[in-house]
C-alpha positions as CSV (number, residue, x, y, z in Angstrom):
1,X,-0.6,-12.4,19.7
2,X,1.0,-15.5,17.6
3,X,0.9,-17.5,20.7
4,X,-3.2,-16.4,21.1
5,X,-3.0,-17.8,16.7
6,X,-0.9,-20.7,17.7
7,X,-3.4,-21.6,20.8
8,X,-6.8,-21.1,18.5
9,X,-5.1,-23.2,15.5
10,X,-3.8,-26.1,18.3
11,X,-7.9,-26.2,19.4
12,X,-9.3,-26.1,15.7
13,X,-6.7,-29.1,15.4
14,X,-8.7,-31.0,17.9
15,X,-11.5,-29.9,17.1
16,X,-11.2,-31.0,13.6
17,X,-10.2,-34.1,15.0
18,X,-13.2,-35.0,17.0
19,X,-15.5,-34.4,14.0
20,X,-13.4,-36.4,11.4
21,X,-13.1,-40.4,11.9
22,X,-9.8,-41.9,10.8
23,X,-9.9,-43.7,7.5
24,X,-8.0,-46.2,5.4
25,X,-8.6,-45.3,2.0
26,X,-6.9,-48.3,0.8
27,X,-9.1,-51.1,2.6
28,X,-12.3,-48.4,2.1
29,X,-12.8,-48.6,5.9
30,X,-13.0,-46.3,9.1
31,X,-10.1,-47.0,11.4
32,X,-11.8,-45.5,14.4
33,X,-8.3,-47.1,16.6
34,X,-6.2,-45.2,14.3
35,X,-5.0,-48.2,13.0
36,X,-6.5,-50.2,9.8
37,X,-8.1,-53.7,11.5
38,X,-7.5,-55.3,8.2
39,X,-4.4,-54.2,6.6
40,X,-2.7,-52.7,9.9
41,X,-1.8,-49.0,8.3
42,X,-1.8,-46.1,10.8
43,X,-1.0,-44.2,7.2
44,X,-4.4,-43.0,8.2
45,X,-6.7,-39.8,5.7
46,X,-9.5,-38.3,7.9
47,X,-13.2,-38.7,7.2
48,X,-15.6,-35.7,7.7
49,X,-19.4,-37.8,7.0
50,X,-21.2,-36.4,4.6
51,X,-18.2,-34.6,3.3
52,X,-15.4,-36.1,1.9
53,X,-12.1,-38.0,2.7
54,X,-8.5,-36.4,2.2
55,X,-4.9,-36.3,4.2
56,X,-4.0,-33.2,5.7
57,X,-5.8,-30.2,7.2
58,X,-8.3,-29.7,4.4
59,X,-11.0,-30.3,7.8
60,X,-10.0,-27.0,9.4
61,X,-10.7,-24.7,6.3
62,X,-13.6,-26.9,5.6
63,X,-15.3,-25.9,9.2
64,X,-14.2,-22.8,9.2
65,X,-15.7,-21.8,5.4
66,X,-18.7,-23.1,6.6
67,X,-19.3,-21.9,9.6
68,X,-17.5,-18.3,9.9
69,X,-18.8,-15.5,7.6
70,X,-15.1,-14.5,5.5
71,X,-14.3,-10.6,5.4
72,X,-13.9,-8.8,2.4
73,X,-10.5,-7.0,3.4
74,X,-10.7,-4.7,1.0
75,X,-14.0,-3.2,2.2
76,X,-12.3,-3.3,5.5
77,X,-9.2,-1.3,4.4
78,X,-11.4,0.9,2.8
79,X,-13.4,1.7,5.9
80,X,-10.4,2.3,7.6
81,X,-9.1,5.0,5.1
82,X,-12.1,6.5,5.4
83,X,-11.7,8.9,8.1
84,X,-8.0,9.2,6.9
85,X,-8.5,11.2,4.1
86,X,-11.1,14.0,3.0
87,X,-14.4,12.4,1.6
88,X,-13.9,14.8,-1.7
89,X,-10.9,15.7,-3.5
90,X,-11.0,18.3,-6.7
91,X,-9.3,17.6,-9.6
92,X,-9.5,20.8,-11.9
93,X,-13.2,21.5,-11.4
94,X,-14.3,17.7,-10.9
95,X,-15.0,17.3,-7.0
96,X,-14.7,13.5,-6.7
97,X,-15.0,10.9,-3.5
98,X,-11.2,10.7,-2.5
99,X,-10.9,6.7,-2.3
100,X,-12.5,6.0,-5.3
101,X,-10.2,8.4,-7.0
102,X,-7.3,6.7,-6.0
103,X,-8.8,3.2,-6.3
104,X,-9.3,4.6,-10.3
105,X,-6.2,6.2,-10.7
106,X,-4.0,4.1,-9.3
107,X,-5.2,0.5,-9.1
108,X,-1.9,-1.2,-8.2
109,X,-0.7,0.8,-5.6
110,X,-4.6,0.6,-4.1
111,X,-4.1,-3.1,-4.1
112,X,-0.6,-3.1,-2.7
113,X,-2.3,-1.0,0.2
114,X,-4.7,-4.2,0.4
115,X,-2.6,-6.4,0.5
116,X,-0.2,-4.6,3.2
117,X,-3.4,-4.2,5.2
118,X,-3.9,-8.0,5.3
119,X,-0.5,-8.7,6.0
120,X,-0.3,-6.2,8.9
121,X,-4.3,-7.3,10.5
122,X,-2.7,-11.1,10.0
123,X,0.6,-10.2,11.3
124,X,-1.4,-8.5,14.9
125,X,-3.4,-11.8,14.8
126,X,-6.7,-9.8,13.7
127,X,-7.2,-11.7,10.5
128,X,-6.4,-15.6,9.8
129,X,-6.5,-17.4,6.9
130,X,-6.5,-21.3,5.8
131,X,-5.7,-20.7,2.4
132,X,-2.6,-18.8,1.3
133,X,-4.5,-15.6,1.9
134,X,-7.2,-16.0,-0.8
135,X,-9.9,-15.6,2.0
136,X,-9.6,-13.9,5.5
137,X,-11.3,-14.5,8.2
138,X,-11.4,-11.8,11.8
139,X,-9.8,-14.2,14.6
140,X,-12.3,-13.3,16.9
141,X,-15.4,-14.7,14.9
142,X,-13.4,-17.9,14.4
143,X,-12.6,-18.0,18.6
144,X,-16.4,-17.8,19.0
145,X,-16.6,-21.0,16.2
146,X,-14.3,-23.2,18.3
147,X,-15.5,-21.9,21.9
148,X,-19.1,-22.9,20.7
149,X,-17.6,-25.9,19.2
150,X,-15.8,-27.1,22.3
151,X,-18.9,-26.4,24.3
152,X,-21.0,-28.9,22.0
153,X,-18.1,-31.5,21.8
154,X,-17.9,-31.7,26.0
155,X,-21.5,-31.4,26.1
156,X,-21.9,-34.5,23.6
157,X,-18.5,-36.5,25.6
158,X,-20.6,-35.3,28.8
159,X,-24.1,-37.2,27.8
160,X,-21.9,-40.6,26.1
């Protein structure tokens, strides 16, 4: 599955490269050529319009945050546990709903089980983040972003 990650990050690449114009933030000017016409830098930041100018990949989580809905992962581990465990568990005479139970109880070890969660959907390729794991997104919503994407971009190299 990491080559299927490494294929769908190499396409957002170019993707975020048709939609961002090179820029040369010392001379304040596009550099469409990839090189600066007036001071001749190829040390190049990309533009998204409307957006903003930076170096790096800040483009990809840019597109990506705005057009494919994030997961909450831990609603998704907690659906997961759901058929796992009974839906009640009694404690003394108090019949309570399992997960939340442990989610009360033991709040640490619930979010190590998070967090293990992510890392294992990420590690099958399921999930994929931009961010250092602060938001997750499932790959399979993000391969219908780019496929749609790649469809507009040939259809707008197609008409010009």
């Amino acid at each position: 599955m990491r080559t299927t990650i490494e294929n769908l990050t190499k396409r957002l690449e170019k993707i975020a490269d048709k939609k961002s114009i090179p820029f040369c933030y010392g001379c304040y000017k596009e550099a469409r050529s990839g090189k600066c016409a007036t001071c001749l830098s190829d040390d190049l930041m990309k533009l998204l319009p409307g957006v903003g100018c930076e170096y790096g990949d800040w483009i990809i989580e840019h597109l990506v945050s705005q057009n494919v809905q994030s997961i909450n992962a831990e609603e998704l581990f907690e659906s997961s546990m759901d058929g796992v465990y009974p839906e009640t568990t009694v404690i003394g005479f108090i019949e309570v709903d399992t997960l939340t139970a442990i989610k009360e109880f033991d709040p640490i070890c619930w979010r190590m089980a998070v967090q293990e969660y992510e890392s294992q959907m990420e590690d099958d390729g399921e999930l994929m983040s931009f961010d250092g794991g602060s938001t997750y997104y499932l790959t399979n919503d993000i391969e219908r972003y780019v496929e749609d994407c790649e469809t507009e971009l040939n259809l707008c190299e197609a008409e010009g």
